[in-house]
C-alpha positions as CSV (number, residue, x, y, z in Angstrom):
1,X,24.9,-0.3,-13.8
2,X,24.0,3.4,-12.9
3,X,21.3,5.8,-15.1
4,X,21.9,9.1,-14.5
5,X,19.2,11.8,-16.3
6,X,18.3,15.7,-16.1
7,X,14.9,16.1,-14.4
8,X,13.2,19.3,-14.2
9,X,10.4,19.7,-11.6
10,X,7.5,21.7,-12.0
11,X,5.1,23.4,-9.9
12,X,1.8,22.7,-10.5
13,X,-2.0,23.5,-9.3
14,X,-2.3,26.0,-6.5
15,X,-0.3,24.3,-3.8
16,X,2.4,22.4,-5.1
17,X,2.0,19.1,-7.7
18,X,5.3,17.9,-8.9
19,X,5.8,16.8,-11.8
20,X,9.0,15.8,-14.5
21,X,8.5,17.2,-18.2
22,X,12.4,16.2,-19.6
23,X,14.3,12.7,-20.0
24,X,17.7,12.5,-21.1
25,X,19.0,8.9,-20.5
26,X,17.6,5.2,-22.2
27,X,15.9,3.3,-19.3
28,X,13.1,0.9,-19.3
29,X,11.4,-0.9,-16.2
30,X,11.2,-4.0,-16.5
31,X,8.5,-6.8,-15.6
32,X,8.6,-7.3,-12.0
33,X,9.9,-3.7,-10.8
34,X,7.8,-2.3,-8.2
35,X,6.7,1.5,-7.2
36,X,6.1,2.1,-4.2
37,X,3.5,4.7,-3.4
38,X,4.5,7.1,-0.3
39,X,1.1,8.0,1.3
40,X,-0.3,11.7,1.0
41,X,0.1,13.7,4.3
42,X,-2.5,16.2,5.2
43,X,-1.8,19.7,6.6
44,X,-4.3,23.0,7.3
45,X,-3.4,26.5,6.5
46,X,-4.0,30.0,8.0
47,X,-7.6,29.6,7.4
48,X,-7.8,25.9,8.6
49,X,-8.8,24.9,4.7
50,X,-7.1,21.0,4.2
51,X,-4.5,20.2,1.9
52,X,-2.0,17.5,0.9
53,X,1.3,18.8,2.0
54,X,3.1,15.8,0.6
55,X,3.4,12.7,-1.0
56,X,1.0,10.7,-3.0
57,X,-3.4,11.7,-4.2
58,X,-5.4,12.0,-6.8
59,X,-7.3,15.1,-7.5
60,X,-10.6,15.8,-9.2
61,X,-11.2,19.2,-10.5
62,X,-14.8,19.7,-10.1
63,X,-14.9,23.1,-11.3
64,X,-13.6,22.6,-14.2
65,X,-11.3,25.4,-14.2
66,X,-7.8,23.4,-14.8
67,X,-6.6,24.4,-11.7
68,X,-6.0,21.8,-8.5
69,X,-7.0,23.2,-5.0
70,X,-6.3,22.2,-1.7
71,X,-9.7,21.0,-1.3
72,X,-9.7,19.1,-4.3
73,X,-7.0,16.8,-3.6
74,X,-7.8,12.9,-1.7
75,X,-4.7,11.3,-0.3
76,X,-3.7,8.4,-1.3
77,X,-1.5,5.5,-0.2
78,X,-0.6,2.1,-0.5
79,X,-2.5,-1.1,-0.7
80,X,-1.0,-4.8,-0.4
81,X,1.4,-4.5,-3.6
82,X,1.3,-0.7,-4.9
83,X,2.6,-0.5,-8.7
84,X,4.1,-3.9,-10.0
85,X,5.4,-3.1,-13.9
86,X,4.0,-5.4,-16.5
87,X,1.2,-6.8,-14.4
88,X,-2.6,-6.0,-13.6
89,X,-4.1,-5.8,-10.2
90,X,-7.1,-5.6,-9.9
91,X,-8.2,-6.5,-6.5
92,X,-9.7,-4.3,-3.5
93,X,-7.0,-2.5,-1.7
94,X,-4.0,-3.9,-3.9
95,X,-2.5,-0.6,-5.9
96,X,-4.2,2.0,-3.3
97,X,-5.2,1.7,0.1
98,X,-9.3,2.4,0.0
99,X,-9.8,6.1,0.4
100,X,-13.4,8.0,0.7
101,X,-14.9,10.6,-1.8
102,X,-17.6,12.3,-1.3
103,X,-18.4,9.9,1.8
104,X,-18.2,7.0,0.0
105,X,-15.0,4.3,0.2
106,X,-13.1,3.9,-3.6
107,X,-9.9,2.5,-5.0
108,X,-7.8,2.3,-7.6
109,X,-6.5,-0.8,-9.5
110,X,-5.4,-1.7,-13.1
111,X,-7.1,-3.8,-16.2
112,X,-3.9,-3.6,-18.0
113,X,-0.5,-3.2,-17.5
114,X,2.1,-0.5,-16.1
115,X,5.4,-0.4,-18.5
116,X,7.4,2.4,-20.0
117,X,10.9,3.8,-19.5
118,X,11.7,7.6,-20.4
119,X,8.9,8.4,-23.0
120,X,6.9,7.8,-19.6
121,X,4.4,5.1,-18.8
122,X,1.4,3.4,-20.2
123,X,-1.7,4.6,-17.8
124,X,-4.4,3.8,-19.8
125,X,-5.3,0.7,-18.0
126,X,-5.9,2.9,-14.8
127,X,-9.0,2.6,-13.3
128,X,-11.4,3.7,-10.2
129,X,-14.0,1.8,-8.1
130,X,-16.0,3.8,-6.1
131,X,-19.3,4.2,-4.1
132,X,-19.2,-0.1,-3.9
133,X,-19.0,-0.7,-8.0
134,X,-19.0,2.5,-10.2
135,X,-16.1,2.3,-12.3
136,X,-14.2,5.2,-13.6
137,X,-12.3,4.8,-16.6
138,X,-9.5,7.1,-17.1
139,X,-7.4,5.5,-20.0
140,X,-7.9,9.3,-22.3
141,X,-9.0,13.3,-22.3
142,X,-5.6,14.5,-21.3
143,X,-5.6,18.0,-19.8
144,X,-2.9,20.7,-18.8
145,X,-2.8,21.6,-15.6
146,X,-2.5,25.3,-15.3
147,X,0.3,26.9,-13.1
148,X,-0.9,29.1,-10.1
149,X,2.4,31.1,-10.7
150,X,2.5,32.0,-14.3
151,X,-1.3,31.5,-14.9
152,X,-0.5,29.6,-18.1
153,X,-0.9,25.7,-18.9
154,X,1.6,23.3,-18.4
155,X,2.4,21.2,-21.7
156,X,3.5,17.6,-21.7
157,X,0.1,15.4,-20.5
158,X,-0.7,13.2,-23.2
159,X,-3.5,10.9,-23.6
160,X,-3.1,7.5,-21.6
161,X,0.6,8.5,-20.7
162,X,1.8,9.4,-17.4
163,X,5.2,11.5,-16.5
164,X,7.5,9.6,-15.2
165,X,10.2,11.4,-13.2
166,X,12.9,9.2,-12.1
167,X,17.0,9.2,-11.7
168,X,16.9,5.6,-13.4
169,X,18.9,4.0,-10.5
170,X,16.7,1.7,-8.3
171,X,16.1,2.4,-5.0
172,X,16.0,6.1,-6.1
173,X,13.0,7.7,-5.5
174,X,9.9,8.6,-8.8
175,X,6.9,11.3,-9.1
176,X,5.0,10.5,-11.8
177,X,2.1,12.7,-12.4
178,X,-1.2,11.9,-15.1
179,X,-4.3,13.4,-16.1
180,X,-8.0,11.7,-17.6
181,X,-11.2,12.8,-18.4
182,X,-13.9,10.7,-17.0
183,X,-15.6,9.8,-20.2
184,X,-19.4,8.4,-18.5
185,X,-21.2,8.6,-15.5
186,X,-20.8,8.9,-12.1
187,X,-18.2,12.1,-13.3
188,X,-18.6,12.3,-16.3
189,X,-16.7,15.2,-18.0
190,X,-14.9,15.8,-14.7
191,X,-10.8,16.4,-15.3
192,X,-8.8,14.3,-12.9
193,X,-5.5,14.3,-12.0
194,X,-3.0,11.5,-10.3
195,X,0.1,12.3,-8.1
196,X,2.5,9.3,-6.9
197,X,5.4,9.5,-5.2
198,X,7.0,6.7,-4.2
199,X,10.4,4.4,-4.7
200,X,11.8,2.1,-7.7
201,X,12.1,-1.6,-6.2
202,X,14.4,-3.9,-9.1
203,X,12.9,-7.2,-9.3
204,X,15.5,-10.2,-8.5
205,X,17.1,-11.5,-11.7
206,X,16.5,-15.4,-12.0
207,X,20.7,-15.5,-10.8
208,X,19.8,-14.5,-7.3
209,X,16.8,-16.1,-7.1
210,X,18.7,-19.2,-8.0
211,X,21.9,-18.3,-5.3
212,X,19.4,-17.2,-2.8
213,X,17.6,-21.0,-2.7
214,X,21.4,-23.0,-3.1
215,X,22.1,-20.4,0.1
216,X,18.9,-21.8,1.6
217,X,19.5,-25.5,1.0
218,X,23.3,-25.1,2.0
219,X,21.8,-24.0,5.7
220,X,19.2,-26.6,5.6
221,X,22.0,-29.5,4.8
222,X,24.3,-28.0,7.6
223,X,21.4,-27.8,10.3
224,X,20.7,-31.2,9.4
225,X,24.2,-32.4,10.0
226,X,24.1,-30.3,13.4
227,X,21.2,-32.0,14.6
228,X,22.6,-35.7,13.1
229,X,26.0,-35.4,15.4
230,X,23.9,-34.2,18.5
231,X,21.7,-37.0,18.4
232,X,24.6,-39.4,18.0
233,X,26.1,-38.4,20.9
């Protein structure tokens, strides 16, 4: 069955941070779905300053100012798994590929679990290694990013809840976009800010598992019965 929703994207930051702030239709992930996280592309401008022209980073706002600059963005992209709804992962270079800060390697995995549907999804379990065992917690101290057009705050970040933009048909593609407050050291105080972009993978209903292995063990049965009549001539 097909979702269908009205999304409306916003601008935000200085060079472009998507994000969705409205959700019209009942969805829910379920257990199992996948996001896949499209890897952050970077790009130079008239001045040669780096920025993410696209896809997926996390940005930390060092000056404190609410606004996210080109300099302040890291790209990100995907480890082993990316996102799997309603499970943890926790290991090196699982969620996130390892990325560098600063000149030191990090990564980002999760002590609890991703789930949520169109009141958006449960990031409080979200969390940061970096510099070879710091942890950063970012599970509260939402902030609104301000808009470089309008000068004014954008509403709708809430605390441990990220906003989740998606058409609710799998395969379709999602930005989900969250901000934290480090609470302790090493940033403590900073405001940081996540940007994914990526695709909703369905996770096979027990059904097709179960057709896809009686599909397996009719081959195997008629491979056997190939290789029975050859060797009998």
């Amino acid at each position: 069955m097909k979702f269908t929703k009205t999304m409306s994207a916003l601008t935000l930051g200085t060079v472009g941070l998507m994000g969705a702030m409205s959700a019209h239709a009942a969805w829910n992930l379920n257990a199992g779905d996948t996001l896949s996280i499209t890897a952050g592309t970077t790009a130079f401008d008239a001045n040669d300053a780096p920025y993410i022209a696209n896809g997926s980073f996390f940005a930390v706002d060092t000056d404190k100012d609410s606004n996210i600059l080109g300099v302040e963005k890291i790209a990100l992209s995907q480890g082993a798994t990316g996102i799997t709804i309603g499970a943890s992962n926790t290991a090196p270079d699982e969620v996130t590929a390892t990325w560098s800060f600063l000149g030191n390697p990090g990564y980002d995995w999760i002590s609890t679990p991703v789930n949520g549907g169109t009141g958006g999804l449960d990031m409080s379990g979200w969390r940061v290694n970096w510099n070879n065992g710091n942890q950063v917690v970012l599970d509260t101290g939402a902030w609104q990013i301000m808009n470089a057009s309008s000068g004014m705050p954008i509403s709708g970040y809430s605390n441990g809840t990220g906003i989740f933009n998606w058409s609710g048909i799998y395969g379709d593609t999602y930005i989900l976009d969250y901000t934290a407050t480090v609470p302790a050291w090493p940033f403590t105080g900073v405001q940081w800010a996540i940007h994914l972009e990526g695709t909703v993978g369905v996770v096979p209903e027990a059904s097709t598992y179960g057709m896809m292995l009686a599909g397996l063990g009719l081959v195997g049965a008629a491979a056997r019965r190939r290789k029975q009549s050859i060797d009998l001539g």
